[in-house]
N, C-alpha and C positions, 0 to 999 in steps of 0.2 A: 504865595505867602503861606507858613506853616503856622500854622495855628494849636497849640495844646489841647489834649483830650478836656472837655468840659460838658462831666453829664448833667452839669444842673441846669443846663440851657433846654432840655428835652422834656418839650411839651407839647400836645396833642389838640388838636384843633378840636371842639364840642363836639363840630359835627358825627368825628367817629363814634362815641358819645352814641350820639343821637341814634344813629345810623344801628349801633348794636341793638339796643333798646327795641328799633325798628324791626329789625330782623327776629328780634324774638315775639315781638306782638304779631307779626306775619306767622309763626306756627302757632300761635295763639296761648302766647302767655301774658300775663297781664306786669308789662312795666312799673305800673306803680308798686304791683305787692313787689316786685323784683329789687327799686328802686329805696324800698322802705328796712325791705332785710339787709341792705348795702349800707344804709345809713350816712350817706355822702350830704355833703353841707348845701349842693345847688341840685338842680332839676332838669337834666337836659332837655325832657320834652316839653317845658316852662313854652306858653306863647311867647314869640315874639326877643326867646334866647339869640343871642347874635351868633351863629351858625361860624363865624371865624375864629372868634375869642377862645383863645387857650387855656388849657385844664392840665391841672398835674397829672402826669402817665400814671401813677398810682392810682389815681381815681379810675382811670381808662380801667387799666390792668382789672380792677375790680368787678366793672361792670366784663369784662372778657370774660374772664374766667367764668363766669355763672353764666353767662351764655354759651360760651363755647360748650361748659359741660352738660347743657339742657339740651344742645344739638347737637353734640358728640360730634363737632368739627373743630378742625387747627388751620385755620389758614387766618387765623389773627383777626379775622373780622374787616378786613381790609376788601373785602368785594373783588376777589383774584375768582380768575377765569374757572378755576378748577377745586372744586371742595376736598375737603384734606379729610381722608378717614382719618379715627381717632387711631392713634397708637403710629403714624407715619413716621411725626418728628422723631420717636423715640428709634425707630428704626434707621433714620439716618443718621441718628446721633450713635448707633451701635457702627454702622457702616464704615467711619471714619474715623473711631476714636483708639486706634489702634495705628494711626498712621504717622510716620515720624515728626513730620513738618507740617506749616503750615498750606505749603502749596500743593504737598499730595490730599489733604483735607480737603482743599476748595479742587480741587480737582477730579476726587474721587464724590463728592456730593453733587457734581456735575452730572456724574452717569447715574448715580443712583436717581437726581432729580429728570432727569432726561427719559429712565427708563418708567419712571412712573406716569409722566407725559404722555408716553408712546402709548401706555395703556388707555389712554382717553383720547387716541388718535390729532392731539395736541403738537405744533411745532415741538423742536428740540430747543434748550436754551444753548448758547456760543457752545462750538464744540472746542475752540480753544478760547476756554474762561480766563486763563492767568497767561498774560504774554508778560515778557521780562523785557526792559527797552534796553537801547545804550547809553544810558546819563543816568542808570543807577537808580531808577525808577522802575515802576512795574504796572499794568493795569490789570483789573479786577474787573471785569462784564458780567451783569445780567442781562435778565432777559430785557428783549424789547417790551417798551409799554403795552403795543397796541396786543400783543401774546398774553402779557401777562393780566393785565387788568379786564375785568369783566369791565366795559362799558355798558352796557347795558342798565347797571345798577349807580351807573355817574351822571352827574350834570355836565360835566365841563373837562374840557383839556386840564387844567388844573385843577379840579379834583382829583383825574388820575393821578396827574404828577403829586399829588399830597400822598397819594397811594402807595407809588413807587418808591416814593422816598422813605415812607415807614417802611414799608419792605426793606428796602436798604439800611435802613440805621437798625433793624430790628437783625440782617445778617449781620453788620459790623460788628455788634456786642456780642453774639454767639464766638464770631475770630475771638474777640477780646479773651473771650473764657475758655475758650480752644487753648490759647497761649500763655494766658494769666496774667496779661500784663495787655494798658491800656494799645489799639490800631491808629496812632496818627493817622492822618488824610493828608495828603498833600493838594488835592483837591477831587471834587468830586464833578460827573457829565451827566447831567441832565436832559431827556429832549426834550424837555418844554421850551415855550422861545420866549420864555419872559418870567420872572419870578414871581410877578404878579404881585399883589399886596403884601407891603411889610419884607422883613427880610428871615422870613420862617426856616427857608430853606439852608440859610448860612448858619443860622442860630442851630438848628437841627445836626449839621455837622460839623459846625466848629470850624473849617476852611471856604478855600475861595469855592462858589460852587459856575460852573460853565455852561451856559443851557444851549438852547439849538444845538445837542452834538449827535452825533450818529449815535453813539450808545449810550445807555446809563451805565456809568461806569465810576469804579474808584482808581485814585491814581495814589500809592503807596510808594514808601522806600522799600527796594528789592529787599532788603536786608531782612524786612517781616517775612517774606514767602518762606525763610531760611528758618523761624523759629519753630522751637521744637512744641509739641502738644504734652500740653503737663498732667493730662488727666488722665487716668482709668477708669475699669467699669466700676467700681467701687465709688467714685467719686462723681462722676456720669450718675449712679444711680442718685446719689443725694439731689445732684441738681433737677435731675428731672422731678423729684418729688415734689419742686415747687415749682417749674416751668410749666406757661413761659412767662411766668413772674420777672427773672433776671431779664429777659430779652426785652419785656416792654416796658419796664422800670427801671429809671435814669437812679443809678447806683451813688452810695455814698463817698466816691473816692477822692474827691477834694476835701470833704468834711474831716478836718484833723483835729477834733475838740476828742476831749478822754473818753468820753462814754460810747461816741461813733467807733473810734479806733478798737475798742473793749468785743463791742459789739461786730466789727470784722472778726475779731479773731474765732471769736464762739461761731459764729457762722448761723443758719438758718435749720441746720439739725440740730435741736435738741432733746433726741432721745438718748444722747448719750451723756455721762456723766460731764459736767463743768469743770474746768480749769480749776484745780486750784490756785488759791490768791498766790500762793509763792507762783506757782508757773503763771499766772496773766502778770505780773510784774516781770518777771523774765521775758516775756515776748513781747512788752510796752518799752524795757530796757529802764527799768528802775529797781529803786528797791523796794520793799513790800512796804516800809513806811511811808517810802515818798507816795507810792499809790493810796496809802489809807489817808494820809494829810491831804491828797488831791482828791479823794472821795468826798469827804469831809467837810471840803469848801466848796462841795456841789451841795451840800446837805447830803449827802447818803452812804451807804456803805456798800461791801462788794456784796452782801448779801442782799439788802435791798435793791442791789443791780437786777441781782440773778431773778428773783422774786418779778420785779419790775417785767424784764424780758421775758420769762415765762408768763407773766399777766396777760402781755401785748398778743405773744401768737397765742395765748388760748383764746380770747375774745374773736382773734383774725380766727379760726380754725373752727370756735364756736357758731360762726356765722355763715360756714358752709353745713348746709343740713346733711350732705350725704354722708358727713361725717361721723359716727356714730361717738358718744360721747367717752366712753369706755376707748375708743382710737384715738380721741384728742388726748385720752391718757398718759397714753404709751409711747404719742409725737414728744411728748415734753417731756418724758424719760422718769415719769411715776411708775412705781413696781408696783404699786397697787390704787387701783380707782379710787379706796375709799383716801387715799392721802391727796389725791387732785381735788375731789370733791372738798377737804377740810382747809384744803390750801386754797383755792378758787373762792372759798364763801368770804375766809380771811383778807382775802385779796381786795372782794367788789360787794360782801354783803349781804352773795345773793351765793345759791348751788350755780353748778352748770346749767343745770335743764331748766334755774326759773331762769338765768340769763338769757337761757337760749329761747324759750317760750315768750320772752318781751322783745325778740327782736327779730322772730321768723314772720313773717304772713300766714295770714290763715292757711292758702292753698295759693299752689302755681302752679293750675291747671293739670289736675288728677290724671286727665286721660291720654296728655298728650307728653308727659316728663320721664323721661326712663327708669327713673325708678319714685317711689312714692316724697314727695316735697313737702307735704300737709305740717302745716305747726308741730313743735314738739314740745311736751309738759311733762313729760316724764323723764325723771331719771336714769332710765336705763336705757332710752334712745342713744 
C-alpha cells in the first residue's frame, strides 16, 4: 500500500533525548545548565520519564545540536559504530551535489561512505546500493544493523532497530532535498522480527513496513532514481548553515495555512533582503490586497510578519553561545549591529545580551568545551 509523504507523523522516542544528555554528562558537562539554556517544556532526565513516549524532533534536533557542537561529532547522536569527525557531512554533501540524478547521488555517497569506513578498518556498506527491479520498482540498501549500530551502547534488538530507522528516515529527507520534492516509500525492510510496541515504525515512514528481511532496505518507484538534483553549491551552502536541522526536523509541508506557506517561501536565510509584498503575493498567486485583507484577519500585517520571523530565529540563534552577538546580526540581514540591537529591544523589551545573559548558564564546563560557553552579559559578546 502507498501511503503519501506525511512529516508530521515524525517523532523521536525520549529516550534519544535522554541518551544525548547522557553522552554529554559522560565528557562532563552538566545536563541541567545544558537543559535550562535549551529552555524545552519537559526534562528527559526527569525520574521515572517513560523512556518510549515520544517527543517532537524539534526538541530532539535541539538538545543535537548543542551536543553534537560540544563534541564536535555528526553521526546524529544515534550511537553508530563509527564517530563522524566534524565537517564529513559537509564533505559528502560536496561529493555528490554535482551529480545529475538521483541514483548517481545514492551511488556515489556509497564510495564515498565506504571509503571513509575503510579508513576505520570497518565492513564496506552494499557495494550495489541501488538495484532497479522488473515491475518498475527500485530498492535502496543500507548498511546491515549489526555494521552499522554500535551495540555496545544499546539494550535491545530494538533499540537498534529504533536506531536504524532514524538513520534511515534521517537519509530519506536528505533524497527529499537532493530532489526538492517529497520520496514516496512504497515500503520499507527492516530486520527486526517484530515491530515491537505500538506502530512507531509505520508512523515513522508513512508505508507498510516488512521486518525479518535480509536488508534494511527502502523500496521506491524507479521513476525517483531518474530525478534530477536541484541544488548547487550556492544553495548546498545555505542548507548546510542550518544542518542537520532539516534532516532531524519533520518539515512544514502539509501545513497550508498563509503564514506557513509565507514562511517557505523566505526560507531559513535571512541575511538577505525580504521579498517585497508585491513579489510574496506573486509567489502566493494573489494580489497584494487580497494578501493584506488575509494578513488582516490573522491580526497582522506583512511587516509585522517579517518583524515576527526575525524575532523567532534571533531568540533560536541568541541561544547558541558560540554565536557572537554582532553574527546573529548579520544572519538576520542587519547592516549595522546598532539597528538589531534597537529592533530586538522593540521586539522582547530587553537588548540582545540581557536576553542572552537570562537564558545561558553560568558555565558548561570551562575546561572540557572547545571554546569558552561561560554566561554572557555583555553587549559585545
Amino acid at each position: 500500500m502507498r501511503n503519501s509523504y506525511s512529516p508530521h507523523k515524525d517523532r523521536v522516542p525520549l529516550k534519544y533525548a535522554r541518551s544525548m544528555l547522557q553522552v554529554a554528562e559522560a565528557q562532563g558537562y552538566s545536563s541541567a545548565d545544558l537543559l535550562r539554556s535549551l529552555q524545552l517544556s519537559f526534562n528527559p532526565m526527569a525520574a521515572g520519564a517513560d523512556l518510549n513516549s515520544l517527543i517532537d524532533s524539534r526538541d530532539y534536533s535541539q538538545i543535537y545540536n548543542r551536543v553534537m557542537w560540544l563534541l564536535q561529532d555528526e553521526s546524529f547522536g544515534l550511537g553508530l559504530q563509527r564517530r563522524t569527525p566534524a565537517g564529513s557531512f559537509r564533505m559528502l554533501c560536496l561529493f555528490i551535489i554535482h551529480c545529475e540524478t538521483l541514483e548517481q547521488a545514492l551511488q556515489r555517497a556509497s564510495e564515498f561512505i565506504n571509503f571513509c569506513r575503510s579508513l576505520s578498518d570497518m565492513h564496506n556498506t552494499p557495494k550495489r546500493p541501488v538495484e532497479r527491479l522488473s515491475n518498475g520498482t527500485a530498492i535502496y540498501r543500507f548498511a546491515q544493523s549489526a555494521e552499522l549500530v554500535d551495540t555496545t551502547q544499546l539494550h535491545s534488538e530494538l533499540e537498534a532497530s529504533y536506531t536504524t530507522a532514524r538513520m534511515m528516515a534521517i537519509w530519506r529527507r536528505f533524497c527529499q532535498w537532493l530532489i526538492g520534492k517529497p520520496l514516496d516509500l512504497l515500503g520499507v525492510y527492516l530486520q527486526i522480527e517484530g515491530p515491537g510496541k505500538g506502530n512507531y515504525f509505520e508512523q515513522l515512514f508513512g508505508c507498510e513496513v516488512y521486518y525479518g528481511s535480509e536488508h534494511n532496505a527502502f523500496l521506491i518507484a524507479e521513476h525517483n532514481l531518474d530525478c534530477p538534483l536541484i541544488h548547487t553549491e550556492e544553495s548546498l551552502r545555505k542548507f548546510l548553515r542550518n544542518a542537520p536541522y532539516h534532516l532531524l526536523v519533520a518539515q512544514e509541508d502539509e501545513d497550508s495555512s498563509l503564514l506557513s506557506q509565507m514562511k517557505r517561501i523566505i526560507g531559513t536565510d535571512l541575511s538577505h533582503e525580504f521579498p517585497s509584498v508585491v513579489a510574496m503575493a506573486e509567489q502566493l498567486h494573489m494580489s497584494v490586497r487580497t494578501l493584506r485583507r488575509r494578513l488582516k484577519d490573522l491580526d497582522t500585517t506583512y511587516q509585522q510578519f517579517k518583524d515576527e520571523l526575525r524575532k523567532e530565529h534571533a531568540c533560536r540563534w541568541l541561544n547558541q553561545p558560540e554565536l557572537k552577538i554582532n553574527a546573529v546580526s548579520a544572519l538576520l540581514g542587519f547592516d549595522e549591529p546598532s539597528a538589531f540591537h534597537r529592533s530586538f529591544k522593540k521586539w522582547t523589551g530587553m537588548t540582545p545580551g540581557e536576553y542572552r545573559a537570562s537564558r545561558q548558564p553560568s558555565a558548561l564546563n570551562q575546561n572540557q568545551s572547545p571554546t569558552n560557553l561561560s554566561s554572557v552579559s555583555t553587549e559585545g559578546r
